[in-house]
C-alpha positions in Angstrom: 0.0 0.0 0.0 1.9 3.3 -1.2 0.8 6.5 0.6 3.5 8.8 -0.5 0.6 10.5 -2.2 -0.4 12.4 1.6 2.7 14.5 1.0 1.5 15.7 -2.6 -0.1 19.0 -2.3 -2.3 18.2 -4.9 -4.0 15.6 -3.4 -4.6 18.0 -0.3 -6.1 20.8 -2.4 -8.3 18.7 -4.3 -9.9 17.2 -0.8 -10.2 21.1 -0.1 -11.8 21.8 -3.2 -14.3 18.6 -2.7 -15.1 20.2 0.4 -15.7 23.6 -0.8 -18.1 21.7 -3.3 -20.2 20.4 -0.5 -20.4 23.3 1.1 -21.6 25.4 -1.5 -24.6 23.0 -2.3 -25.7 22.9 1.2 -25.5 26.6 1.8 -27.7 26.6 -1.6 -29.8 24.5 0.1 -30.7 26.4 2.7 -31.4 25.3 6.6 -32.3 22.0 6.9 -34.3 23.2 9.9 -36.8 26.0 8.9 -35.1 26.4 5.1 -33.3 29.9 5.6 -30.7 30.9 4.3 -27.0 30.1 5.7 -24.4 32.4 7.0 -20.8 30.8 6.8 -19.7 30.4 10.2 -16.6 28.2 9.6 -14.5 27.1 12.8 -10.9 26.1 13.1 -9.2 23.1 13.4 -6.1 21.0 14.8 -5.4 18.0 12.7 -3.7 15.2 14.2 -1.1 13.7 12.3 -1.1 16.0 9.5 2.6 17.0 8.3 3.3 20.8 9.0 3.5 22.3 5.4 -0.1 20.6 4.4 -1.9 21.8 7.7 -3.4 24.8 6.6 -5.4 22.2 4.0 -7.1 21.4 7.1 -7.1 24.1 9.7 -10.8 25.3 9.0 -13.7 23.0 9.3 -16.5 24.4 6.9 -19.5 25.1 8.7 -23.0 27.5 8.6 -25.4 29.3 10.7 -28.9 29.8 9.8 -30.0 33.5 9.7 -33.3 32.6 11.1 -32.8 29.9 13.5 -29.1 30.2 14.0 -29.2 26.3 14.3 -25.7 25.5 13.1 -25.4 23.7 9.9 -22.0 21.3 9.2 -21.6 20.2 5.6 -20.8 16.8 4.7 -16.3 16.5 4.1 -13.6 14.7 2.7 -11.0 16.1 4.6 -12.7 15.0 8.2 -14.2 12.2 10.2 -16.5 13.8 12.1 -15.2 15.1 15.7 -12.3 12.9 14.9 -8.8 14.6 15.6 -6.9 13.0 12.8 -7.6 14.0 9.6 -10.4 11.7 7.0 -7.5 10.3 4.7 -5.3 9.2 7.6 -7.9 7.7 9.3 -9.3 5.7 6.4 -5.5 4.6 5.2 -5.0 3.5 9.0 -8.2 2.1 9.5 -7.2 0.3 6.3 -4.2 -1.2 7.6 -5.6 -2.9 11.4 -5.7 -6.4 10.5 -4.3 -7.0 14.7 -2.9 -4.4 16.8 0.3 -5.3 17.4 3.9 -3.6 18.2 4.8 -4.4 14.6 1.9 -2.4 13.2 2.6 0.0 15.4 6.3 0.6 14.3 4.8 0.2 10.6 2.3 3.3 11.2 5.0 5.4 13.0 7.7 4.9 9.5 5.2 5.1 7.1 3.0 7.8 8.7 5.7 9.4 11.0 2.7 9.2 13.9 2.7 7.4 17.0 -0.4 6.6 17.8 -1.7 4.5 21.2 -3.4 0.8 21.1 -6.5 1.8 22.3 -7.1 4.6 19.7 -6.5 2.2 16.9 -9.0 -0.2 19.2 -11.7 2.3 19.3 -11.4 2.7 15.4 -11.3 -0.7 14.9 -14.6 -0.9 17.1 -16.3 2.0 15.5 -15.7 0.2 11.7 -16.6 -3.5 13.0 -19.6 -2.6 15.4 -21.2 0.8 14.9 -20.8 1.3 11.8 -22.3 -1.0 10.2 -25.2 -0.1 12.5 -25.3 3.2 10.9 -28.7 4.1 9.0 -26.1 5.5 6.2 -24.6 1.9 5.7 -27.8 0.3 6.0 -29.0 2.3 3.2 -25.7 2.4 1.3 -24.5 -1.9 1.4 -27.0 -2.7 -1.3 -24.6 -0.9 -3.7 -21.6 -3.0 -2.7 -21.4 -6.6 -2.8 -21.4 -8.6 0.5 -18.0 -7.7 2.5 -17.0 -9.8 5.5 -16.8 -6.8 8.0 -14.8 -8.3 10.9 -11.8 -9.4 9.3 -11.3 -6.8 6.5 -13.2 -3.5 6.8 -12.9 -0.9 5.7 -9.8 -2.6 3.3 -12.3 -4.6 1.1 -14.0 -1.1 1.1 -11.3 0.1 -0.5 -10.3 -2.4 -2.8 -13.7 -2.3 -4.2 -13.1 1.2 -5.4 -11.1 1.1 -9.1 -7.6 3.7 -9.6 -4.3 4.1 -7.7 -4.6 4.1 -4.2 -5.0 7.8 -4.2 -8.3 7.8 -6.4 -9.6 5.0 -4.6 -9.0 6.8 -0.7 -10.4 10.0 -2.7 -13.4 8.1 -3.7 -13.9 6.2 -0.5 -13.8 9.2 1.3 -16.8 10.8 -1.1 -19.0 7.8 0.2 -18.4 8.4 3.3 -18.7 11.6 3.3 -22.8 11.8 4.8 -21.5 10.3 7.5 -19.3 13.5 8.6 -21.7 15.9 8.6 -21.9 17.4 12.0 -21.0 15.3 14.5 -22.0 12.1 12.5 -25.5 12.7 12.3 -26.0 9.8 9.3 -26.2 7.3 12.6 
């Protein structure tokens, strides 16, 4: 699995640019609430993991505030999971790799990812794919447009694989799915 394309800048801008996209069709949508219009109302963010001279792809979280209601309106993103601290690419591409948490996978996350990051952090991700979500209304929906996948022994990799490109397209793609998922908190659940 090659990931040297996280330190191309491209790849980083065209996430932001996905983004941007979603953003502008929900603010065109109006509040999902009472249908008013949106205010941007963005808010900033500390990506985990993210090498210093691609942060600022991921320092702002887009985001909107209804003029009438002033409920506060997240768009759907590419670039993050959710509340999640590491960024949506690095937690799909990790995710990707937890066959078993062991020391070796460990060392293997920290060289290819320069990251160290704890057991029970890679636990609780490999929890949230294996039990919740596949409880998730959005995969529910969504599983009738792949074929079968054996979720306990290789999600979210057979995710992956059943995407077609270089690894880069198929992370970019994957992450698009997902992306209903990260609006707001997760609120596809």
């Amino acid at each position: 699995m090659s990931h040297n394309f996280l330190w191309n800048a491209n790849f980083h801008s065209l996430l932001k640019a996905i983004d941007q996209d979603l953003a502008d069709q929900a603010q065109q949508e109006g509040c999902p609430g009472c249908g008013h219009k949106l205010h941007q109302a963005n808010y900033p963010r500390s990506p985990v993991g993210m090498p210093l001279h691609f942060r600022f792809y991921y320092d702002e979280r887009l985001s909107f505030c209804c003029e009438m209601c002033r409920r506060r309106m997240t768009p759907a993103s590419v670039r993050f999971f959710g509340r999640r601290w590491y960024p949506g690419p690095l937690f799909v591409l990790i995710s990707a790799l937890l066959r078993g948490i062991t020391e070796s996978l460990l060392r293997q996350i920290k060289g290819y990812f320069g990251l160290f990051i704890t057991a029970s952090t890679l636990k609780r991700w490999r929890q949230w794919w294996c039990e919740e979500f596949p409880m998730t209304l959005f995969w529910k929906q969504a599983s009738g447009l792949i074929p079968p996948l054996d979720l306990q022994r290789s999600f979210p990799r057979a995710l992956l694989a059943f995407f077609q490109g270089k690894l880069e397209e198929k992370v970019c793609s994957l992450l698009q799915f997902l992306s209903p998922l990260t609006r707001g908190g997760l609120q596809a659940f």
